[in-house]
N, CA, C and O atoms as a GROMACS GRO file, in nm:
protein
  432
    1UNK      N    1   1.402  -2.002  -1.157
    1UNK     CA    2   1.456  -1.902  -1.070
    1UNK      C    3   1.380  -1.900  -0.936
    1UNK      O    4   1.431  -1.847  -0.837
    2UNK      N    5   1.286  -1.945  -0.936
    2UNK     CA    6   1.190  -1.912  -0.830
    2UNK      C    7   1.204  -1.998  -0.712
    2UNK      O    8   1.132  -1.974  -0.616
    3UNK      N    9   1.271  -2.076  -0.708
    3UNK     CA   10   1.365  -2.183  -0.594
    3UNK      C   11   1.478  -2.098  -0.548
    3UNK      O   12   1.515  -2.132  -0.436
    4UNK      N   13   1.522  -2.032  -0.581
    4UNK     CA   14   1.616  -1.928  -0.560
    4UNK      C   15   1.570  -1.817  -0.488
    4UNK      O   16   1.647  -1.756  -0.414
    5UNK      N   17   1.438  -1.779  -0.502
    5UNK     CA   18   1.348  -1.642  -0.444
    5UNK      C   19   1.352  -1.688  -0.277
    5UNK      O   20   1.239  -1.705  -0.230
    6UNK      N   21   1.435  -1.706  -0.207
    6UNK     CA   22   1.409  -1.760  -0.052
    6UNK      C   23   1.395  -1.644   0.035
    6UNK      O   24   1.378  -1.539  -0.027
    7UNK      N   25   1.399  -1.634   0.165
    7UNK     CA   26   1.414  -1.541   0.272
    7UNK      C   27   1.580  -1.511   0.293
    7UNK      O   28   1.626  -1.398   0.308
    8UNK      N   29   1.668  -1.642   0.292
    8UNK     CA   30   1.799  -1.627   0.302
    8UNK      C   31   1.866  -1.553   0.195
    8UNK      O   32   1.952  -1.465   0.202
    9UNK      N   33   1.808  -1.608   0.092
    9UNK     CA   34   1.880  -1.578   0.018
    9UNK      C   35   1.861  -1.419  -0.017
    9UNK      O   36   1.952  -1.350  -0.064
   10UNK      N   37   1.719  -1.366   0.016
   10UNK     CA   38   1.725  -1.227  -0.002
   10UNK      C   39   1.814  -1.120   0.114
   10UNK      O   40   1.859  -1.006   0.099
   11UNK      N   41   1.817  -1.231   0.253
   11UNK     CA   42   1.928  -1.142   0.341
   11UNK      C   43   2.044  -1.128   0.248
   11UNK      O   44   2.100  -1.019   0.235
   12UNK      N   45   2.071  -1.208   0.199
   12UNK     CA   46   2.180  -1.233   0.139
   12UNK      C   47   2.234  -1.146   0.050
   12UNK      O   48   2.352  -1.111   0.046
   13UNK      N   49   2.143  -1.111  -0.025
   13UNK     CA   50   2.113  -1.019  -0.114
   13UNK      C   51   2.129  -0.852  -0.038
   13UNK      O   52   2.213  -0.774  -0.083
   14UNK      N   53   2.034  -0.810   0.087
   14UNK     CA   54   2.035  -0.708   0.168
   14UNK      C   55   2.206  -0.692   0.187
   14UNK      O   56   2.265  -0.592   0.146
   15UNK      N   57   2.278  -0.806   0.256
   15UNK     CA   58   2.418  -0.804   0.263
   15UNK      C   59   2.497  -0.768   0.188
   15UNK      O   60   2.596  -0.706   0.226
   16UNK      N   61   2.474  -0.797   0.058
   16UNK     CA   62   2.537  -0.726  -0.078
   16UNK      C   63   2.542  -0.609  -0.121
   16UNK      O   64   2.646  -0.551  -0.152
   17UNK      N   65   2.392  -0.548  -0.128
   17UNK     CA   66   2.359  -0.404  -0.174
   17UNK      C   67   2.448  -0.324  -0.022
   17UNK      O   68   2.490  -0.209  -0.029
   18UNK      N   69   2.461  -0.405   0.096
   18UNK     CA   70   2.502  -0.288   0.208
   18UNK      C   71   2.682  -0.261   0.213
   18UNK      O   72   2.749  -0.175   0.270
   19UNK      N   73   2.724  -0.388   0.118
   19UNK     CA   74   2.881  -0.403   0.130
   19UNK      C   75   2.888  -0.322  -0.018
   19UNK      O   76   3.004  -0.282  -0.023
   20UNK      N   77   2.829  -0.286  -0.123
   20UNK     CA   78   2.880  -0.231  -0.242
   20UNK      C   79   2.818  -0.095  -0.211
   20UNK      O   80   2.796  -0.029  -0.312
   21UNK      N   81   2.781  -0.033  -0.090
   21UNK     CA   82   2.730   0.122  -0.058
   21UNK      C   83   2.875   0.167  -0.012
   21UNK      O   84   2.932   0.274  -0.027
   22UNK      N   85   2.919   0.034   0.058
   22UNK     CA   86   2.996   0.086   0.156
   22UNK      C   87   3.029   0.112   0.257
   22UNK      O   88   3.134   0.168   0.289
   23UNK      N   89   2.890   0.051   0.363
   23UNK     CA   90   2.878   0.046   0.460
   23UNK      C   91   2.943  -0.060   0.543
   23UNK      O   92   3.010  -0.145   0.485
   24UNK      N   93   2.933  -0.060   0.644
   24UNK     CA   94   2.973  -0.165   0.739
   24UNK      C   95   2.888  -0.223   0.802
   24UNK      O   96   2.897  -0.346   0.810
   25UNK      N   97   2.787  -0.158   0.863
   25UNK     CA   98   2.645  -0.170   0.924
   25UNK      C   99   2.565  -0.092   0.847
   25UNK      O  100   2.593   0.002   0.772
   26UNK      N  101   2.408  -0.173   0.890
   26UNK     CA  102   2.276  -0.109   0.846
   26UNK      C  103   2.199  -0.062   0.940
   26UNK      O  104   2.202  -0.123   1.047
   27UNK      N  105   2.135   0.022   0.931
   27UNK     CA  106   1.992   0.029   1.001
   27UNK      C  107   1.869  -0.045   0.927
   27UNK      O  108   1.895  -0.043   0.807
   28UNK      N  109   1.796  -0.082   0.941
   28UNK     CA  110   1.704  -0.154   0.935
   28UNK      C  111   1.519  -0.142   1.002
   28UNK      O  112   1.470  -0.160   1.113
   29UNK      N  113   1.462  -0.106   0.868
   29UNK     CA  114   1.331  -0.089   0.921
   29UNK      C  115   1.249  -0.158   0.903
   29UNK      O  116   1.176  -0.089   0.831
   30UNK      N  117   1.178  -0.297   0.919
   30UNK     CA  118   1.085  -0.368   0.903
   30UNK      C  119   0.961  -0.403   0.960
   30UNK      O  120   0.930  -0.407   1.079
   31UNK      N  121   0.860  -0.440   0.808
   31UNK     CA  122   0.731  -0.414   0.885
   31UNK      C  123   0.678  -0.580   0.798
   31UNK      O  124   0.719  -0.629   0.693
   32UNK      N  125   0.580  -0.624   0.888
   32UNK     CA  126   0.515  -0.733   0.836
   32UNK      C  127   0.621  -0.835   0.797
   32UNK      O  128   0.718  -0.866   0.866
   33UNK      N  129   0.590  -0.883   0.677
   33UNK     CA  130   0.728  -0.986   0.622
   33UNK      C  131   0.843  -0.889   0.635
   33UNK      O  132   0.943  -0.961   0.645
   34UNK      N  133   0.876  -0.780   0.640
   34UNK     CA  134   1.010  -0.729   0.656
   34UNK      C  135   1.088  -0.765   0.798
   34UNK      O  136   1.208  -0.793   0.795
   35UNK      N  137   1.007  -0.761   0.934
   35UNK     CA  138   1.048  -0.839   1.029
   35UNK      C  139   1.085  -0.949   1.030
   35UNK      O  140   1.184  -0.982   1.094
   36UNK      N  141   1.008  -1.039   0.952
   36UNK     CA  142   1.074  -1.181   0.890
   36UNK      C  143   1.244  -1.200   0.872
   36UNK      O  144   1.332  -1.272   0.920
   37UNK      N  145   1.227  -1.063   0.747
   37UNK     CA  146   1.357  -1.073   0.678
   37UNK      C  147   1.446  -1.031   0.791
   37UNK      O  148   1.540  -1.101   0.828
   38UNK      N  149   1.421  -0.937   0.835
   38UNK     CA  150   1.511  -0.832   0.901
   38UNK      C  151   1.589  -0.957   1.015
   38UNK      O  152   1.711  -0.973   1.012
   39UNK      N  153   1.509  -1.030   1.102
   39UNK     CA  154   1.574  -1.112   1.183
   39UNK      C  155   1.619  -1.232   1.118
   39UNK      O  156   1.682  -1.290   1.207
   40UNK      N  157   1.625  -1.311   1.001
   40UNK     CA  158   1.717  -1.356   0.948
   40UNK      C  159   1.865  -1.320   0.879
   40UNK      O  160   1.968  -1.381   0.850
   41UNK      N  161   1.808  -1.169   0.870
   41UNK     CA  162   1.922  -1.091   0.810
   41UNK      C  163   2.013  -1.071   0.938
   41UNK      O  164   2.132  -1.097   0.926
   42UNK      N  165   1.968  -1.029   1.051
   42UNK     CA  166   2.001  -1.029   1.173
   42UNK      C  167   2.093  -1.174   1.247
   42UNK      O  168   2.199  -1.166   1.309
   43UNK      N  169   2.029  -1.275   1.223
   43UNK     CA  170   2.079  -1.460   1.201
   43UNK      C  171   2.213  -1.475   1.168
   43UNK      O  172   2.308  -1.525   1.228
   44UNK      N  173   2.196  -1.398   1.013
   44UNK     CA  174   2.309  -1.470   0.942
   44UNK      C  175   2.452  -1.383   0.940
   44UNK      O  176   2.566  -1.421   0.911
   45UNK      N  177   2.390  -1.229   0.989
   45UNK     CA  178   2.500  -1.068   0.963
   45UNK      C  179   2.506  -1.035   1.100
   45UNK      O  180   2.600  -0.956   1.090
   46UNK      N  181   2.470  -1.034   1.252
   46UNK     CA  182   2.458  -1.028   1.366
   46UNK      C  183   2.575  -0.898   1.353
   46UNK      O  184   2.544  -0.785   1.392
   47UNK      N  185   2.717  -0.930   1.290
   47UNK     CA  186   2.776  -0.773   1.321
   47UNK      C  187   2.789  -0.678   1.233
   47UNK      O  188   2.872  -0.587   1.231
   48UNK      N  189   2.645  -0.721   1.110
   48UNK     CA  190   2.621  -0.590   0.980
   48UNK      C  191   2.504  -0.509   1.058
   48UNK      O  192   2.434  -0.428   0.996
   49UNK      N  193   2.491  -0.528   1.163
   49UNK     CA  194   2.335  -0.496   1.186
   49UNK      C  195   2.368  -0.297   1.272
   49UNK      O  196   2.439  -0.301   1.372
   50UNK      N  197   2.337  -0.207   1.245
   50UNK     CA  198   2.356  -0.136   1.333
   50UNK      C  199   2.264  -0.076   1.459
   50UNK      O  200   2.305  -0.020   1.560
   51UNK      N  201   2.151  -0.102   1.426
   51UNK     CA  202   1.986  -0.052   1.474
   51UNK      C  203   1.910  -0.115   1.342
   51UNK      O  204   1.935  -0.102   1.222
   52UNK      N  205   1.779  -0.212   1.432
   52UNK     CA  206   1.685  -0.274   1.384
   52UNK      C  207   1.575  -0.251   1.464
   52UNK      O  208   1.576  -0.289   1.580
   53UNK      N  209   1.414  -0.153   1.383
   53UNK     CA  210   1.295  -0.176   1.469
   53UNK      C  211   1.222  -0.212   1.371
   53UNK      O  212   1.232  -0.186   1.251
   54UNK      N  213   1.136  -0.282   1.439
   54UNK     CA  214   1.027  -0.389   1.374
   54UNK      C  215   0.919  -0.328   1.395
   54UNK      O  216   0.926  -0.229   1.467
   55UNK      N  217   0.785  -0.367   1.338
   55UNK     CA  218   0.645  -0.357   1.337
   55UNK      C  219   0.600  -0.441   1.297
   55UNK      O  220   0.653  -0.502   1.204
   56UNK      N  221   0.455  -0.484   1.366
   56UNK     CA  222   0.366  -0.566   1.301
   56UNK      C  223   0.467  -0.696   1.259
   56UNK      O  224   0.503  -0.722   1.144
   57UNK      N  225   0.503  -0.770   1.379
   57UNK     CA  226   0.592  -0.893   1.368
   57UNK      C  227   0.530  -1.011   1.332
   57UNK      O  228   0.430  -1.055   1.390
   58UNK      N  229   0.602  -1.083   1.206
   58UNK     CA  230   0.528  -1.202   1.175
   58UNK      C  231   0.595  -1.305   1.285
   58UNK      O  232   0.702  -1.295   1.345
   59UNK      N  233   0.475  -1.428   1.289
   59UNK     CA  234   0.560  -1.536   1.390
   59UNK      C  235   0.632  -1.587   1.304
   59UNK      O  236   0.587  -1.587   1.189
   60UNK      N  237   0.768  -1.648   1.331
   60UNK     CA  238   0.812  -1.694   1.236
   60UNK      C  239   0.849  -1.815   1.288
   60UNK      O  240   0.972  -1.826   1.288
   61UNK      N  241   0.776  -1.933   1.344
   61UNK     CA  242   0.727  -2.056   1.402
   61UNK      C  243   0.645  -2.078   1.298
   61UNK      O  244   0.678  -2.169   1.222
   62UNK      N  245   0.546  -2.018   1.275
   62UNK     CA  246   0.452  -2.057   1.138
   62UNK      C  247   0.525  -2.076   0.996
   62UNK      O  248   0.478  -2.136   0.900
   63UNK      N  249   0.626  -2.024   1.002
   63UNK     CA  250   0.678  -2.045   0.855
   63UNK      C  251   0.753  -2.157   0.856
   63UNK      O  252   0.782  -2.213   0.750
   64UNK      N  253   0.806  -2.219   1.012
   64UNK     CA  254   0.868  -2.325   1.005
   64UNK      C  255   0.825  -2.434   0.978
   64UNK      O  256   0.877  -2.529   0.920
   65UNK      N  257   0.665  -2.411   1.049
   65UNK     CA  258   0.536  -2.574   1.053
   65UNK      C  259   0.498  -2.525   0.947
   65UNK      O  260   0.385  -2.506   0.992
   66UNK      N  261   0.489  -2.481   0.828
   66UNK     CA  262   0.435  -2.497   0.703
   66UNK      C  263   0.306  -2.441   0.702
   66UNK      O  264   0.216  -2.460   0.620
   67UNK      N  265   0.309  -2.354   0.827
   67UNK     CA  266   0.131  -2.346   0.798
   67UNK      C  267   0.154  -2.213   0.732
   67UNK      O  268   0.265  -2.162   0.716
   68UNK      N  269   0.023  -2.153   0.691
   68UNK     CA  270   0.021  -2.065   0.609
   68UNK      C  271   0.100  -1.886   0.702
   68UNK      O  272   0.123  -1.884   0.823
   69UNK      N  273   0.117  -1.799   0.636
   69UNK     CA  274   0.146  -1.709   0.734
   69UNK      C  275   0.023  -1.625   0.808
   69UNK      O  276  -0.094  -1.654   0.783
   70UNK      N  277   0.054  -1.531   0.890
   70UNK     CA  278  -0.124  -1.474   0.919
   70UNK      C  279  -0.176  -1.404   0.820
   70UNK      O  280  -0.296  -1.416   0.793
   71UNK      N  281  -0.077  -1.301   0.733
   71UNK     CA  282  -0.113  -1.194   0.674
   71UNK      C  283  -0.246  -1.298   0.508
   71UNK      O  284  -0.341  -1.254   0.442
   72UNK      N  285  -0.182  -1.422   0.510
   72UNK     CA  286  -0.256  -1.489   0.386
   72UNK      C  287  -0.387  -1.573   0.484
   72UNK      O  288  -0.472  -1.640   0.426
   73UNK      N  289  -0.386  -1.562   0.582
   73UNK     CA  290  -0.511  -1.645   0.663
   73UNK      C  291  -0.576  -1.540   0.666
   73UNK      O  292  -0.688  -1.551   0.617
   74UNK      N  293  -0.547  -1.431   0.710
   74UNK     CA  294  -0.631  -1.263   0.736
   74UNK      C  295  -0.709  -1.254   0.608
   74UNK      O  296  -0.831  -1.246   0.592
   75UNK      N  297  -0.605  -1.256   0.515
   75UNK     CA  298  -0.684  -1.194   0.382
   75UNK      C  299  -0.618  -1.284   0.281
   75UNK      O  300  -0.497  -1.272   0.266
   76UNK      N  301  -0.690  -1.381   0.205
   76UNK     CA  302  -0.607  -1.455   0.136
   76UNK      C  303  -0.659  -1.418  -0.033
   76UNK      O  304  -0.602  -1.476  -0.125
   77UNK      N  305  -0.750  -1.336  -0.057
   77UNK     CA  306  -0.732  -1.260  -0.174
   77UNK      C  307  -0.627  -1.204  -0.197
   77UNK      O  308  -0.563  -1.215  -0.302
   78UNK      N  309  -0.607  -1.160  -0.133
   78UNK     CA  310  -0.494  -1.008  -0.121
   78UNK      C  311  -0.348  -1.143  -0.108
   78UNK      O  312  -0.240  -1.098  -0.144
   79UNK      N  313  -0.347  -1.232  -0.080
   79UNK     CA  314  -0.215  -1.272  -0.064
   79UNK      C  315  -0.228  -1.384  -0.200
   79UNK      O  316  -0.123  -1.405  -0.261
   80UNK      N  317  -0.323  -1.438  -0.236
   80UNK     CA  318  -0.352  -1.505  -0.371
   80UNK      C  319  -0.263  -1.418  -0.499
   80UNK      O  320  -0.173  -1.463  -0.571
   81UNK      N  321  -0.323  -1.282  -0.498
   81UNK     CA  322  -0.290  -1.169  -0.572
   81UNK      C  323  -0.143  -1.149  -0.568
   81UNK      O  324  -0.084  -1.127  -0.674
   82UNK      N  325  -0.070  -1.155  -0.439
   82UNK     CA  326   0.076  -1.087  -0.430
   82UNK      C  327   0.184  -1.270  -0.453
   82UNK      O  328   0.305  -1.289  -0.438
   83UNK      N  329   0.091  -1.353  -0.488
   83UNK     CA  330   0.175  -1.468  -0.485
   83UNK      C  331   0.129  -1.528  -0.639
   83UNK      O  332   0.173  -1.634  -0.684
   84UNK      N  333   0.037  -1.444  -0.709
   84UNK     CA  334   0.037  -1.516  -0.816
   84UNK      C  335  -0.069  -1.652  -0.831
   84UNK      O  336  -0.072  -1.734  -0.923
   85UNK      N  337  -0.139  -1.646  -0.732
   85UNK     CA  338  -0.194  -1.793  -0.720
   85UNK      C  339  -0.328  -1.778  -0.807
   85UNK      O  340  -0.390  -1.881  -0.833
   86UNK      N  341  -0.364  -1.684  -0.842
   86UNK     CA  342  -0.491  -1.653  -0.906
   86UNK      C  343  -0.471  -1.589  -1.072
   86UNK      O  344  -0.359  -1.574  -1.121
   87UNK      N  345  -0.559  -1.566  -1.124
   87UNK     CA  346  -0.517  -1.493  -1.244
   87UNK      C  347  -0.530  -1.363  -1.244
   87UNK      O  348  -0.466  -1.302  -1.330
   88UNK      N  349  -0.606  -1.294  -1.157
   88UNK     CA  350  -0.613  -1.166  -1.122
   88UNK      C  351  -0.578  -1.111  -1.006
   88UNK      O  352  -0.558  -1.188  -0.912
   89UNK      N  353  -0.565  -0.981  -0.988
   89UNK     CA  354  -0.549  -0.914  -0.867
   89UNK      C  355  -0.711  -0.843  -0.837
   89UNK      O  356  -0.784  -0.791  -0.921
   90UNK      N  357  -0.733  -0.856  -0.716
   90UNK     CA  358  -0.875  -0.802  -0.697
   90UNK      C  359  -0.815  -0.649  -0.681
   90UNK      O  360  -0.728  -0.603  -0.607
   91UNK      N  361  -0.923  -0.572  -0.813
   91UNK     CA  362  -0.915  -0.402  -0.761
   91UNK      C  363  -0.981  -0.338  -0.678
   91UNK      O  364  -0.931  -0.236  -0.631
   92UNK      N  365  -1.112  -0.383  -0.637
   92UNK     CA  366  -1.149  -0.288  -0.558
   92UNK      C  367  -1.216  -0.357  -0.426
   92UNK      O  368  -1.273  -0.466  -0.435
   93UNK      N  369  -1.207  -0.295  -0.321
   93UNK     CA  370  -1.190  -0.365  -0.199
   93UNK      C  371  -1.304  -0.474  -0.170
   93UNK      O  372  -1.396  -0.434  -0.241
   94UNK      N  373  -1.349  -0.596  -0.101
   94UNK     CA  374  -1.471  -0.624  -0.095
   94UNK      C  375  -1.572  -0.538  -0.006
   94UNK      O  376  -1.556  -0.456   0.084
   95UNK      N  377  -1.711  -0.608  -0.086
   95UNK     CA  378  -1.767  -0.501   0.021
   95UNK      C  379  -1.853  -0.598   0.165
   95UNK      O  380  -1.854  -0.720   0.184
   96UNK      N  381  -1.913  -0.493   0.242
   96UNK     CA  382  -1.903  -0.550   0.378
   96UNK      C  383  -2.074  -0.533   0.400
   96UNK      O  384  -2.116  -0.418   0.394
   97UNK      N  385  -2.162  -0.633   0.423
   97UNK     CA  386  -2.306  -0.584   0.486
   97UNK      C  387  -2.321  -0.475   0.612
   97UNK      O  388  -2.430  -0.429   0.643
   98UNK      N  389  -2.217  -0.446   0.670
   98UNK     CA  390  -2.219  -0.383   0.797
   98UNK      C  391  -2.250  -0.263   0.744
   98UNK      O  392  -2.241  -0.244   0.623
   99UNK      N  393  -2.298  -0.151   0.847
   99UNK     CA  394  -2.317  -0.027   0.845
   99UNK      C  395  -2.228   0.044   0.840
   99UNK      O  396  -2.121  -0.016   0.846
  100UNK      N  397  -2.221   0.158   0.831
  100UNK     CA  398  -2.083   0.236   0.858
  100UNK      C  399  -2.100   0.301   0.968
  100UNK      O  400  -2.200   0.366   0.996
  101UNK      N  401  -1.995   0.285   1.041
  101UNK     CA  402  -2.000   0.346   1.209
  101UNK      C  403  -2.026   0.504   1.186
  101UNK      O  404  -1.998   0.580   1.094
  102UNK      N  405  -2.080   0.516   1.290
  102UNK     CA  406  -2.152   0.684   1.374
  102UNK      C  407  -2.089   0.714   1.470
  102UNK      O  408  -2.066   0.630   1.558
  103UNK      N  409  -2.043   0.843   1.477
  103UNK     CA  410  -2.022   0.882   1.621
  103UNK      C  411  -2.102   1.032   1.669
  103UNK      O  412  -2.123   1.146   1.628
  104UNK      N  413  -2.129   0.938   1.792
  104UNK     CA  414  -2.201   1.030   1.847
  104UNK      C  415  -2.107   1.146   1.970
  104UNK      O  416  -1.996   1.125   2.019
  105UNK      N  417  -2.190   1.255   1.990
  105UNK     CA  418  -2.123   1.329   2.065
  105UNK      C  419  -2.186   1.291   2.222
  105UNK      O  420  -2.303   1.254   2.233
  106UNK      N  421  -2.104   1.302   2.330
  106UNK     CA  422  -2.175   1.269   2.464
  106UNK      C  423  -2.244   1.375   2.519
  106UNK      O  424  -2.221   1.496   2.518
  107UNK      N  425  -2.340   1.302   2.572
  107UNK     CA  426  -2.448   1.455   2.639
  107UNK      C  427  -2.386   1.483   2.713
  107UNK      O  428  -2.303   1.406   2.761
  108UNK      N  429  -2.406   1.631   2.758
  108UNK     CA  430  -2.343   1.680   2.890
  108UNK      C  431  -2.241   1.863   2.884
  108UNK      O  432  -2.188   1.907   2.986
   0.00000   0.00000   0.00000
């Protein structure tokens, strides 16, 4: 099944759940890989679309050259974990030698 798990094919999927609501158009809110989706969904449905805003946009040039995406270069525990590549999910956050920031108040 997991050759089947694509980006298209989940627009594809988005297209379905929006034609058995009943709709004609969607709105659309995407964040991270949801921007991904959202502008392929956008690609392939251009007049299902009704309003689309994005956040935190992946490039999606990187997914074409095979390189990894940012969110798994940033943190590739955390994307090991959500892809299965490991046997565990890490629970608790790593930890960091740094201090923990202070704030000071300004004289005056």
């Amino acid at each position: 099944m997991l050759p089947h798990m694509t980006t298209p094919n989940s627009a594809r999927d988005l297209d379905v759940i929006r034609a058995a609501l009943g709709e004609k158009k969607l709105n659309f809110l995407g964040v991270s890989y949801g921007t991904y989706l959202g502008a392929v969904y956008a690609t392939l449905f251009p007049d299902h679309v009704r309003r689309m805003v994005v956040d935190s946009v992946v490039n999606p040039s990187a997914r074409r050259s095979g390189t990894r995406p940012t969110w798994t270069r940033t943190s590739p525990s955390r994307a090991a974990g959500r892809t299965g590549r490991t046997g565990s999910r890490r629970t608790t956050p790593p930890s960091t030698s740094a201090p923990p920031a202070t704030l000071s108040r300004p004289s005056g």
